[in-house]
Structures are given as structure tokens and as C-alpha cells.
N, CA and C atoms as a LAMMPS dump frame, in Angstrom:
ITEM: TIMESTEP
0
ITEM: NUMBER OF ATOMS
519
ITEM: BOX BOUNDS ff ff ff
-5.0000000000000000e+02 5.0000000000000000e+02
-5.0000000000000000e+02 5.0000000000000000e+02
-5.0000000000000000e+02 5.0000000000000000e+02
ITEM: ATOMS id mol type element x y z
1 1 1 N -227.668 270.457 2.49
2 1 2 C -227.707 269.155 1.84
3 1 3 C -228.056 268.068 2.847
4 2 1 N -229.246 268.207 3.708
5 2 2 C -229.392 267.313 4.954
6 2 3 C -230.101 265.8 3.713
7 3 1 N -230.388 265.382 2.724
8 3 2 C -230.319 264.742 2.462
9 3 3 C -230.106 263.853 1.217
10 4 1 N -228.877 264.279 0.976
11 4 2 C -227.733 263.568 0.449
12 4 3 C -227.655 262.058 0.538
13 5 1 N -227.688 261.748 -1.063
14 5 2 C -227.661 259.969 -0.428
15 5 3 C -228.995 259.298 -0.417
16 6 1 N -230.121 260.434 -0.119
17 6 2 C -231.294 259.993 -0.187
18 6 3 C -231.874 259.395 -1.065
19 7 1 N -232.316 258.875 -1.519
20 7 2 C -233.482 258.846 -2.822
21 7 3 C -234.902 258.483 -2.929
22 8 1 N -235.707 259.289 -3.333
23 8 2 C -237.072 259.758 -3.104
24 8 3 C -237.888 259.425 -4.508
25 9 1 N -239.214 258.639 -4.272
26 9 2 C -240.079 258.436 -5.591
27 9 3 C -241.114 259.477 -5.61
28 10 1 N -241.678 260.144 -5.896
29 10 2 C -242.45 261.027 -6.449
30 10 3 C -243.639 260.505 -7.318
31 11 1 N -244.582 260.017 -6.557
32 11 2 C -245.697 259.712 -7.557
33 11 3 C -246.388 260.795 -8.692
34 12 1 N -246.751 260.252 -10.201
35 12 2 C -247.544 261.049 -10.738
36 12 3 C -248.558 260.57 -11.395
37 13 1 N -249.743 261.198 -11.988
38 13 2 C -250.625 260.435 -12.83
39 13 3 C -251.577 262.272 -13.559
40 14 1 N -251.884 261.626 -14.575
41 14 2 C -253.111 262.792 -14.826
42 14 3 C -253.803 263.516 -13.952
43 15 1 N -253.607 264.815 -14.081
44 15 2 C -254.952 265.205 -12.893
45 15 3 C -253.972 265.707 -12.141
46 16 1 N -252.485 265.307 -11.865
47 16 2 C -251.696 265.812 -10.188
48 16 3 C -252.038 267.713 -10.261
49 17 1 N -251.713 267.427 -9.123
50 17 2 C -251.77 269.372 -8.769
51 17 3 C -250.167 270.032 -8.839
52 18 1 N -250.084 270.531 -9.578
53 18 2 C -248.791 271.243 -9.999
54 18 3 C -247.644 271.862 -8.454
55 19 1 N -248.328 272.37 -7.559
56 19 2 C -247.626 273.008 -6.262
57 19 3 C -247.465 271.421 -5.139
58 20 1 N -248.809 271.035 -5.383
59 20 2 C -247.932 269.861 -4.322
60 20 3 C -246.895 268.49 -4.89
61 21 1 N -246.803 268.817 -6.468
62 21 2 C -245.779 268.046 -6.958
63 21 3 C -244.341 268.774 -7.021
64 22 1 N -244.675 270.111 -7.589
65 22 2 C -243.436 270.772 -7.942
66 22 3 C -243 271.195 -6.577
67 23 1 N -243.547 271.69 -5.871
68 23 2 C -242.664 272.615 -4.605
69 23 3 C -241.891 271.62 -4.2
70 24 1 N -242.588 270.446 -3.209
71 24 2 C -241.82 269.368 -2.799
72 24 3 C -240.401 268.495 -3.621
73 25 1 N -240.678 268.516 -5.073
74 25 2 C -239.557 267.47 -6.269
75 25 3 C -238.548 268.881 -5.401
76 26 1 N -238.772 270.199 -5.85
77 26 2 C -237.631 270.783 -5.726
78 26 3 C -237.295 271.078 -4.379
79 27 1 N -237.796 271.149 -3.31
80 27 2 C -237.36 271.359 -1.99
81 27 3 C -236.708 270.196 -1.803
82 28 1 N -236.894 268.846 -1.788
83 28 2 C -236.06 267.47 -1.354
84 28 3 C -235.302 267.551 -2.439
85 29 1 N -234.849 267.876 -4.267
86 29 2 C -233.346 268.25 -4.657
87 29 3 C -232.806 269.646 -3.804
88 30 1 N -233.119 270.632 -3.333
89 30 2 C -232.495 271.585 -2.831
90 30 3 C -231.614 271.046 -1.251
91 31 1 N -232.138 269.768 -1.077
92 31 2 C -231.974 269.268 0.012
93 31 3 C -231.072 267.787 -0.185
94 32 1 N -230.417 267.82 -1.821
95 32 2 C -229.519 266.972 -2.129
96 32 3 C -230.363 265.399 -2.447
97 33 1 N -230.947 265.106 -2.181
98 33 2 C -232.288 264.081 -2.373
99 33 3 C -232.228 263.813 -3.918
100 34 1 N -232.039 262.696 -4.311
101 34 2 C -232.36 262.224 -5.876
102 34 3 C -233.912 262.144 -5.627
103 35 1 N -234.916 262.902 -6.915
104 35 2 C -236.437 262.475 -6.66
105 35 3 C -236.142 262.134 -8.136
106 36 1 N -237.004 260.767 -8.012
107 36 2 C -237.498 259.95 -9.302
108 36 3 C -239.206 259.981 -9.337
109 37 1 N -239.036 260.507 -10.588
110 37 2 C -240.61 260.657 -10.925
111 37 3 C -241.262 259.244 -11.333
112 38 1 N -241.624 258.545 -10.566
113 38 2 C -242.415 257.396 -11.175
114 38 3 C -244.22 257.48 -11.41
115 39 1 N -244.313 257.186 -12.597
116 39 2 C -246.085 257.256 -12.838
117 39 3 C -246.786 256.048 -12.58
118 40 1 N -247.817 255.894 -13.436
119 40 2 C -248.954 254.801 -13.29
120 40 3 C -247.791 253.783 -14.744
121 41 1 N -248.605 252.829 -14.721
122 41 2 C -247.971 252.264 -16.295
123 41 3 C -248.259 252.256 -16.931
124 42 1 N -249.439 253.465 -17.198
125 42 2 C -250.201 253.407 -18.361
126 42 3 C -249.42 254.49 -19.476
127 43 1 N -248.283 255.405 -19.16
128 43 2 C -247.858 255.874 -20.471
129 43 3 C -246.43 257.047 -19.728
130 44 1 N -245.776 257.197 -20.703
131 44 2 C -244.917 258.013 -20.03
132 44 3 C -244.919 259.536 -19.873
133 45 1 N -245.719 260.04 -19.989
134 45 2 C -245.815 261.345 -19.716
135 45 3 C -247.206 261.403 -19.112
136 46 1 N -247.38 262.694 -18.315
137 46 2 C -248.724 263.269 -17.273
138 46 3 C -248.884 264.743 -17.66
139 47 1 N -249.886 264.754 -17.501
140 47 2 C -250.352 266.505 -17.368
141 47 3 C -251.168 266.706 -16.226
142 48 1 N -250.475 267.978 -15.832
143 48 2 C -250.911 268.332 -14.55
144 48 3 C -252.65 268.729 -14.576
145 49 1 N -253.266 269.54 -13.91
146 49 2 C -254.513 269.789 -14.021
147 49 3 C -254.315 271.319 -14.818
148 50 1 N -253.78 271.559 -15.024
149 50 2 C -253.539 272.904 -15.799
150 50 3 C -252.905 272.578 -17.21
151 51 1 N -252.349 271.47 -17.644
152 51 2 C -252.048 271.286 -18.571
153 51 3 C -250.023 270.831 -18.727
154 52 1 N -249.718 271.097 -17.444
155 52 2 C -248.137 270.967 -17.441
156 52 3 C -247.594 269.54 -17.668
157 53 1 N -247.228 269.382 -18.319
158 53 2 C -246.742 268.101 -18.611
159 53 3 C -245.253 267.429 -17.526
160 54 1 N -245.173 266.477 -17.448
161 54 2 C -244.014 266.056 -16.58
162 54 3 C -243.612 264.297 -17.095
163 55 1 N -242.381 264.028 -17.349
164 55 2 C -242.257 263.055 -18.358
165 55 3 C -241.57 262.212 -16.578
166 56 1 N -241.946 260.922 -17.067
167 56 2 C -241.495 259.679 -15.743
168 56 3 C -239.842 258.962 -16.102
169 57 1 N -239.287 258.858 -14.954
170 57 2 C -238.066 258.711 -15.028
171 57 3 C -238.159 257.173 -14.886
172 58 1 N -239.552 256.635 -14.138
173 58 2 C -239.722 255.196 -13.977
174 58 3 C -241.171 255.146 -13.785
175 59 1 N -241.905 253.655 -14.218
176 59 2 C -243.14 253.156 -13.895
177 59 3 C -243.285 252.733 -13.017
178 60 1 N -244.436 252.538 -12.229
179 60 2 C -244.865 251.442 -11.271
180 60 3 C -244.708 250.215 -11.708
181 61 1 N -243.976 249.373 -11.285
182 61 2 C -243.904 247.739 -11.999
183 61 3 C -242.725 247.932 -12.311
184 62 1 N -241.688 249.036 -12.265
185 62 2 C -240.291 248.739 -12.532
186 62 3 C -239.23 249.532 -11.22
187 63 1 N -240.303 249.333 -10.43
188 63 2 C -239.775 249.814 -9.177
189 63 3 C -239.966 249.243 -7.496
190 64 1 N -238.902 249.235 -6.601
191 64 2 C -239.338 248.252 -5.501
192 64 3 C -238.96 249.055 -4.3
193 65 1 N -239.657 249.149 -3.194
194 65 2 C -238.973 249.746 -2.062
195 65 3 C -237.548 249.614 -1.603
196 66 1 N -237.254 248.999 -1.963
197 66 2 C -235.687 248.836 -1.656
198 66 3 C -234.889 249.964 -2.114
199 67 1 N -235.219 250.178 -3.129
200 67 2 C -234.537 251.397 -4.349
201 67 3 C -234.733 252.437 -3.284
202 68 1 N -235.717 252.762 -2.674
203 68 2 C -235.922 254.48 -1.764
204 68 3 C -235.923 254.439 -0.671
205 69 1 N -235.937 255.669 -0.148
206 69 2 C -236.115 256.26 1.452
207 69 3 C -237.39 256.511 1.781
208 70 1 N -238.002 257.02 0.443
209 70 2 C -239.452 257.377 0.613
210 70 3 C -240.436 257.548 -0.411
211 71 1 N -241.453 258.066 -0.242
212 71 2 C -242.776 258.407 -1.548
213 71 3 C -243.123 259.092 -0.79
214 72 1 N -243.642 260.412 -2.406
215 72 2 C -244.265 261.5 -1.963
216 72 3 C -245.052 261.425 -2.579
217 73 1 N -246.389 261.205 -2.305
218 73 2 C -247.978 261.557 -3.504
219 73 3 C -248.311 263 -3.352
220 74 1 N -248.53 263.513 -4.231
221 74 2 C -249.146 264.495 -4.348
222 74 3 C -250.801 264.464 -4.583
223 75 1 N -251.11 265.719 -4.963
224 75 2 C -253.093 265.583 -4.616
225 75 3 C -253.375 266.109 -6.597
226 76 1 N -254.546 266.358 -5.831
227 76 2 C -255.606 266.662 -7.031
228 76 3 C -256.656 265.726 -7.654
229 77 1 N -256.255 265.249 -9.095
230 77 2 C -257.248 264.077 -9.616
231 77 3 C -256.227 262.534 -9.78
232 78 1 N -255.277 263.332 -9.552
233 78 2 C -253.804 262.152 -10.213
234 78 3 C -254.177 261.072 -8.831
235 79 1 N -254.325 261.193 -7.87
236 79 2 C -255.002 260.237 -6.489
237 79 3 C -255.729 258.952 -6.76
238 80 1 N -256.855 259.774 -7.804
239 80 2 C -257.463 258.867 -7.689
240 80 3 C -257.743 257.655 -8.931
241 81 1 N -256.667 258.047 -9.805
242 81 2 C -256.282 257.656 -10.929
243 81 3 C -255.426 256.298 -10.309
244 82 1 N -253.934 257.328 -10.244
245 82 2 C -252.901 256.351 -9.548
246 82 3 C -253.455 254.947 -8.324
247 83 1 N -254.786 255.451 -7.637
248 83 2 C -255.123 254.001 -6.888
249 83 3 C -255.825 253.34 -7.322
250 84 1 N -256.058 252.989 -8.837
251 84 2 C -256.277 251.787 -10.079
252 84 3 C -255.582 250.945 -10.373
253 85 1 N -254.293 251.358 -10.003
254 85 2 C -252.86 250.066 -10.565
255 85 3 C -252.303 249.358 -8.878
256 86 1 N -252.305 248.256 -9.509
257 86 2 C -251.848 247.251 -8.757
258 86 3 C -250.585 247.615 -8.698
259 87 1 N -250.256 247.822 -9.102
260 87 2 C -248.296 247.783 -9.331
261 87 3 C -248.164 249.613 -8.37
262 88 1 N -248.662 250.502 -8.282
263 88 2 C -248.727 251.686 -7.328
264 88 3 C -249.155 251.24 -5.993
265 89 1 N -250.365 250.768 -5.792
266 89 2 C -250.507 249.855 -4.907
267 89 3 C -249.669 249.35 -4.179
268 90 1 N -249.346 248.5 -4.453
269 90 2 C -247.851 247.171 -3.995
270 90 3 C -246.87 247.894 -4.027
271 91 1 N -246.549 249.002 -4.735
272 91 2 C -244.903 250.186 -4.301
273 91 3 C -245.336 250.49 -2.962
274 92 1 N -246.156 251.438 -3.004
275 92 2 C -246.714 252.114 -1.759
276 92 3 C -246.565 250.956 -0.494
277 93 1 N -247.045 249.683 -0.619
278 93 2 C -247.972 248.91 0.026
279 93 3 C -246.699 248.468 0.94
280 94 1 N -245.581 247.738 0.049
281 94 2 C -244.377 247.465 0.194
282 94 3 C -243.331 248.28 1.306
283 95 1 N -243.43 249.869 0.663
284 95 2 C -242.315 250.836 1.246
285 95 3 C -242.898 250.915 2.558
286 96 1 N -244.106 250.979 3.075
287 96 2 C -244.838 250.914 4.551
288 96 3 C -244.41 249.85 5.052
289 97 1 N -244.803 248.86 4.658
290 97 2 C -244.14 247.483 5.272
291 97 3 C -242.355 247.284 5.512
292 98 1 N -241.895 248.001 4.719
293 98 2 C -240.432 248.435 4.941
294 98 3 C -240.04 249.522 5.909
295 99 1 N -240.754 250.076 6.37
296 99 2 C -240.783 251.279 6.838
297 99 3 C -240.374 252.41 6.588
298 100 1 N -240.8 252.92 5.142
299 100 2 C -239.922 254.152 4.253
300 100 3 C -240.799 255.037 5.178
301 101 1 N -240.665 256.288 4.303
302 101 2 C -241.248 257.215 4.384
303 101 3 C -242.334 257.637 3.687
304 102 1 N -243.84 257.823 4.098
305 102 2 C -244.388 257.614 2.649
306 102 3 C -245.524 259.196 3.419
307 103 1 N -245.507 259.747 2.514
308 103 2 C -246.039 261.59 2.451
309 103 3 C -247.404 261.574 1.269
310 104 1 N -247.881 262.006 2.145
311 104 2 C -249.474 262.3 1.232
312 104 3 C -249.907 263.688 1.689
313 105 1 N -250.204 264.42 0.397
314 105 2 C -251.088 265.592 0.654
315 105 3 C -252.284 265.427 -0.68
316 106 1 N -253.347 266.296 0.694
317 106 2 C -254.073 266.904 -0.131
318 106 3 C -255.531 265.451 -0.595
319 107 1 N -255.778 265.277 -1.46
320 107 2 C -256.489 264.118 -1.827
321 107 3 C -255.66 262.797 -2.383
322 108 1 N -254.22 262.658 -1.964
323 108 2 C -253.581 261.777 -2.09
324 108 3 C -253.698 261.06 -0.98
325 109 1 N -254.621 261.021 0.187
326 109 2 C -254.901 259.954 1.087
327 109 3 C -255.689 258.846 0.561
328 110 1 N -256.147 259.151 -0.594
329 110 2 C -256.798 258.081 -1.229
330 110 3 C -256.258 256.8 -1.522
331 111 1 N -254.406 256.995 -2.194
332 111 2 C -253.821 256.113 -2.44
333 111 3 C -253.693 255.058 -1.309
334 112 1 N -253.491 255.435 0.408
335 112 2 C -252.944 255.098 1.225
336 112 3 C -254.428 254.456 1.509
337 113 1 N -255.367 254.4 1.329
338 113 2 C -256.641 253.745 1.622
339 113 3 C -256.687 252.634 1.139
340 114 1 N -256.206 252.809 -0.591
341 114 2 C -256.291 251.891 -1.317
342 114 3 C -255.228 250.484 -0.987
343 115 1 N -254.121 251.376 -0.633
344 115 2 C -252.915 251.03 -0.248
345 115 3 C -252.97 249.579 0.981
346 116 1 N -253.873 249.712 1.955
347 116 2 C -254.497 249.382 2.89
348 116 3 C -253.973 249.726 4.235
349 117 1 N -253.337 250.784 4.747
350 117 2 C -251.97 251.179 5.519
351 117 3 C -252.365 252.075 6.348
352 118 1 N -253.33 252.274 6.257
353 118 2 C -254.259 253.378 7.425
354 118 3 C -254.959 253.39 9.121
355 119 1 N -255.362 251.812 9.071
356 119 2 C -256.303 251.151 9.655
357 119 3 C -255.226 251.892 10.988
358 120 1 N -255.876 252.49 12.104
359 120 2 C -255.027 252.458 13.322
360 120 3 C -254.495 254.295 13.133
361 121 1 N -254 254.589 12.113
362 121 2 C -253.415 255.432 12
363 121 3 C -253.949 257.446 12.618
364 122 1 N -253.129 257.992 12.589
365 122 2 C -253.758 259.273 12.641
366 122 3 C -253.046 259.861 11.421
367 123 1 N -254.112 261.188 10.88
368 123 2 C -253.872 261.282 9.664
369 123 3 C -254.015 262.503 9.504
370 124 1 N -254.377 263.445 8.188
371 124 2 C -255.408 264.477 7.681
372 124 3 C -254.958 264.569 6.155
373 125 1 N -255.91 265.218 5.644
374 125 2 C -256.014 265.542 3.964
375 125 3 C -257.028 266.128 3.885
376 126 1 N -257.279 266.463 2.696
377 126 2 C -258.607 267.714 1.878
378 126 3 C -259.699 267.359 3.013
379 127 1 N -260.471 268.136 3.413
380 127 2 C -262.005 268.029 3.822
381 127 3 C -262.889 267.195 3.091
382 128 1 N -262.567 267.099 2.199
383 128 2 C -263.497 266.13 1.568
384 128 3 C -263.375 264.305 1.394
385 129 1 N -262.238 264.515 1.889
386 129 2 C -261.978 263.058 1.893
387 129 3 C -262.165 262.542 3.454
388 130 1 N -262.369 263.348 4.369
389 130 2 C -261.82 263.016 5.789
390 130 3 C -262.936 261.65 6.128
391 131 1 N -264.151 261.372 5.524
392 131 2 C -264.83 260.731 5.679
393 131 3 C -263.872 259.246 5.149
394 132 1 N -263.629 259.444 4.066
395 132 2 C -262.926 258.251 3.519
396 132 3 C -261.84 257.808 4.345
397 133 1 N -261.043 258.839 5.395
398 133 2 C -260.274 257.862 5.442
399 133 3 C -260.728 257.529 6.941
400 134 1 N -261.363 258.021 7.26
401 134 2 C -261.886 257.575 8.842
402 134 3 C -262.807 256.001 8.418
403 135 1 N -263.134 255.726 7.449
404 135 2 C -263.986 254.447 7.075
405 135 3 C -262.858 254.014 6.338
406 136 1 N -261.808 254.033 6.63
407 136 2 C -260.735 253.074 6.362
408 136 3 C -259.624 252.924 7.585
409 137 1 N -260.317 253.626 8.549
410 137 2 C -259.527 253.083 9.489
411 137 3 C -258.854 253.991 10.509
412 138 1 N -258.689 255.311 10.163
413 138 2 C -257.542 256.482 10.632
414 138 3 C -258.328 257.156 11.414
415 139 1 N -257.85 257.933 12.245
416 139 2 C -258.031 259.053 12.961
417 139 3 C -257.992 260.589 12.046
418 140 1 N -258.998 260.993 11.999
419 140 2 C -258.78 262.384 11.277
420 140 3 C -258.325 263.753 11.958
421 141 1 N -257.439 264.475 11.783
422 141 2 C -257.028 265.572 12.813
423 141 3 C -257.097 266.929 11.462
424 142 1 N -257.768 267.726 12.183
425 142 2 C -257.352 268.892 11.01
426 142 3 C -256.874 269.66 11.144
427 143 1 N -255.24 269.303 10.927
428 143 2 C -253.813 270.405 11.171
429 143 3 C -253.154 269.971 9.833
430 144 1 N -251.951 271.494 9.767
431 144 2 C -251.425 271.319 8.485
432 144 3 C -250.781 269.942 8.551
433 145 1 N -249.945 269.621 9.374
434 145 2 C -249.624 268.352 9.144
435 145 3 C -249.48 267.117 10.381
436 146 1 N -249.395 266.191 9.779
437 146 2 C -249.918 265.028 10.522
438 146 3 C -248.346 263.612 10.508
439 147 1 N -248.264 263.512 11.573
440 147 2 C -246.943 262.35 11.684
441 147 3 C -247.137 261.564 12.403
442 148 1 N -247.609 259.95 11.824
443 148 2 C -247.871 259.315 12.777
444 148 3 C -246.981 257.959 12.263
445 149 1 N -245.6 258.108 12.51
446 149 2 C -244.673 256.707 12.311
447 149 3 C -243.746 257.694 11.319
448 150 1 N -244.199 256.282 10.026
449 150 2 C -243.409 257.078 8.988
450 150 3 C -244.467 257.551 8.06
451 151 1 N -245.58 257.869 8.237
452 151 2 C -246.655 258.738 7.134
453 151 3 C -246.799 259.984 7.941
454 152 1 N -246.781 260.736 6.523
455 152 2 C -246.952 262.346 6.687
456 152 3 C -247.926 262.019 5.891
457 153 1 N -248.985 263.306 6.599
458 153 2 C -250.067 263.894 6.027
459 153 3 C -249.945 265.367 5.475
460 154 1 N -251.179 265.922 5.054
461 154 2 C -251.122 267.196 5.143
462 154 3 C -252.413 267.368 4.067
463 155 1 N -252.99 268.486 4.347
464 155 2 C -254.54 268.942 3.974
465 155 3 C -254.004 269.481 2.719
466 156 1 N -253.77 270.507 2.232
467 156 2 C -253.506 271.357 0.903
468 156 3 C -252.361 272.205 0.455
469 157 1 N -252.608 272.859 -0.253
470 157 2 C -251.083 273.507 -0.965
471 157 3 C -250.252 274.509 0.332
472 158 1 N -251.589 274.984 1.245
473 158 2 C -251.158 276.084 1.775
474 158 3 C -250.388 275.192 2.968
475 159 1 N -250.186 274.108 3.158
476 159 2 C -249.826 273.491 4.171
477 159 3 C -248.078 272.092 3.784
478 160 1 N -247.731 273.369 2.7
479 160 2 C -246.767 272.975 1.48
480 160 3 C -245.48 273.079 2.717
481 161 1 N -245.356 274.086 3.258
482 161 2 C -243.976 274.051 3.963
483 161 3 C -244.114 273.232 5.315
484 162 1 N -245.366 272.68 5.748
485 162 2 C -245.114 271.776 7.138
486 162 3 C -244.955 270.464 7.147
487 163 1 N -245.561 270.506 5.253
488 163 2 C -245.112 269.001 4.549
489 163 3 C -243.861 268.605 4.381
490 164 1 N -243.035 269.452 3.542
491 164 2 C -241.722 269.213 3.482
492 164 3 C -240.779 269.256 4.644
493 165 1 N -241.248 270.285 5.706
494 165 2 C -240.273 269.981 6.651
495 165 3 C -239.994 268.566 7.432
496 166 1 N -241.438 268.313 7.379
497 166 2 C -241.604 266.623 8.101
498 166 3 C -241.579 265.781 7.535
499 167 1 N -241.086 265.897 6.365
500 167 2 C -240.427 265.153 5.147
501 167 3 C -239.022 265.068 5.376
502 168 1 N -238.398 266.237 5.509
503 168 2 C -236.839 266.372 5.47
504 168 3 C -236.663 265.737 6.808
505 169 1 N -237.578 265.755 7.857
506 169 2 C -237.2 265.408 9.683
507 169 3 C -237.234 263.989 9.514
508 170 1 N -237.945 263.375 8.74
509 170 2 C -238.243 262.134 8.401
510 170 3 C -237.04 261.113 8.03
511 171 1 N -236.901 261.784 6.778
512 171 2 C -235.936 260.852 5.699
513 171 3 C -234.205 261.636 6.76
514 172 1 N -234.444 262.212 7.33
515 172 2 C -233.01 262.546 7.924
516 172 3 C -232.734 261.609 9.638
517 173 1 N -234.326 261.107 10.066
518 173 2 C -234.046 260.669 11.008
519 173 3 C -233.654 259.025 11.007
């Protein structure tokens, strides 16, 4: 139960990828961690890219960094959805400026672009984005995972357990 007490937002939107949402929600509760599923504000339920549905415990716009320890985005299409709203935006934008913890895998570096929180940074995510975020500012490294402050990176599903651990090292330090 290294983090107990915690409490963790969990971004979602249409499109998320089922393993880098689900493994992580349940590794940080296995780890005593309240995760609140917050979405976009456009409706209360998401489907994954396979069709899994996942209902929001809160919106963007009814939530403030203060409330958490951290955010976890997950990847897929939900990325690039979720960095349309102002109100995801300004969560994200906020908890950096607070100095949470804020975890991106996969093609969820997009948010953190949008976010504007990169510039300086070292990073990694999907191959396909590495262009994007180096023209926003970051250093691209291609290892499973990436810690530079309080942002975690990480490239894809298979790079699921170096995410969470530097998640748990994170929100415990």
C-alpha cells in the first residue's frame, strides 16, 4: 500500500488504448491510490478502441490540481481528442505548474504539447510522434521510460511496467 492517501486522475476520451488505461487504474489501486477517472466534457462515458466502455467519475472543468498527486494519460486516439478541451488543457497545465505528477504513455505526449510543458524537457513516446514533441521543445530519448522532474514518459504498452514503477517512485517520493 506504498500509496495510500494518494489520489490520482486518470485521463480518458474516445479512442484510449485499453492496457495503458487499465493496467496502470489497477496497479496505482493495488497500490492503495484512489484513481478518478476524469474525461473530456463532452459526455460521460468513453469507449476504448476496441469498444470497452469506461463511465467518468469526473469532467475536465470540475476538477483542479489541488484535488491530486498526479495524472496519468494514457495513449491511442483518446490523445488526441482529449487535447481539444481547454478545461484538459488547464488540469494538466495547472498540476505541472503545481508540481504533481503528470505520466504520459504512448501517443499521450500529445496532450503535454498541447499542454505547453515540454519546452526544455527530456521525454519519449510512440515513434511517431517523436517529431512532435522535439518541435515542441523536448529532448527525445528512446527508452522504455523517461523521468525528467515530475513527467514520466514511456513509448508503448510493452513499456507498461517501467511506467508504473516510476509512477509509484514518483507519487511516493
Amino acid at each position: 500500500m506504498r500509496l495510500k492517501g494518494k489520489r490520482i486522475a486518470i485521463l480518458v476520451e474516445d479512442g484510449y488504448d485499453e492496457l495503458e488505461f487499465w493496467y496502470p487504474k489497477i496497479r496505482m489501486m493495488e497500490e492503495g491510490a484512489e484513481v478518478v477517472v476524469v474525461g473530456s466534457p463532452s459526455k460521460d462515458t468513453f469507449a476504448s478502441k476496441h469498444g470497452i466502455v469506461v463511465r467518468v467519475d469526473k469532467k475536465a472543468g470540475e476538477v483542479k490540481a489541488d484535488e491530486f498527486d498526479g495524472i496519468i494519460i494514457p495513449g491511442g486516439q483518446a490523445p488526441d481528442r482529449l487535447r481539444r478541451y481547454k478545461e484538459v488543457l488547464d488540469f494538466v497545465r495547472e498540476s505541472y505548474e503545481k508540481g504533481k505528477t503528470i505520466a504520459a504513455i504512448c501517443h499521450a505526449g500529445h496532450v503535454l504539447i498541447s499542454a505547453g510543458i515540454l519546452k526544455g524537457k527530456k521525454v519519449t513516446g510512440f515513434f511517431s510522434i517523436k517529431d512532435d514533441l522535439v518541435n515542441a521543445g523536448a529532448e527525445y530519448l528512446d527508452e522504455p521510460v523517461v523521468v525528467d522532474g515530475k513527467i514520466i514518459t514511456s513509448r508503448n504498452p510493452n513499456d507498461l511496467p517501467f511506467f508504473c514503477k516510476a509512477i509509484i517512485e514518483s507519487l511516493e517520493g
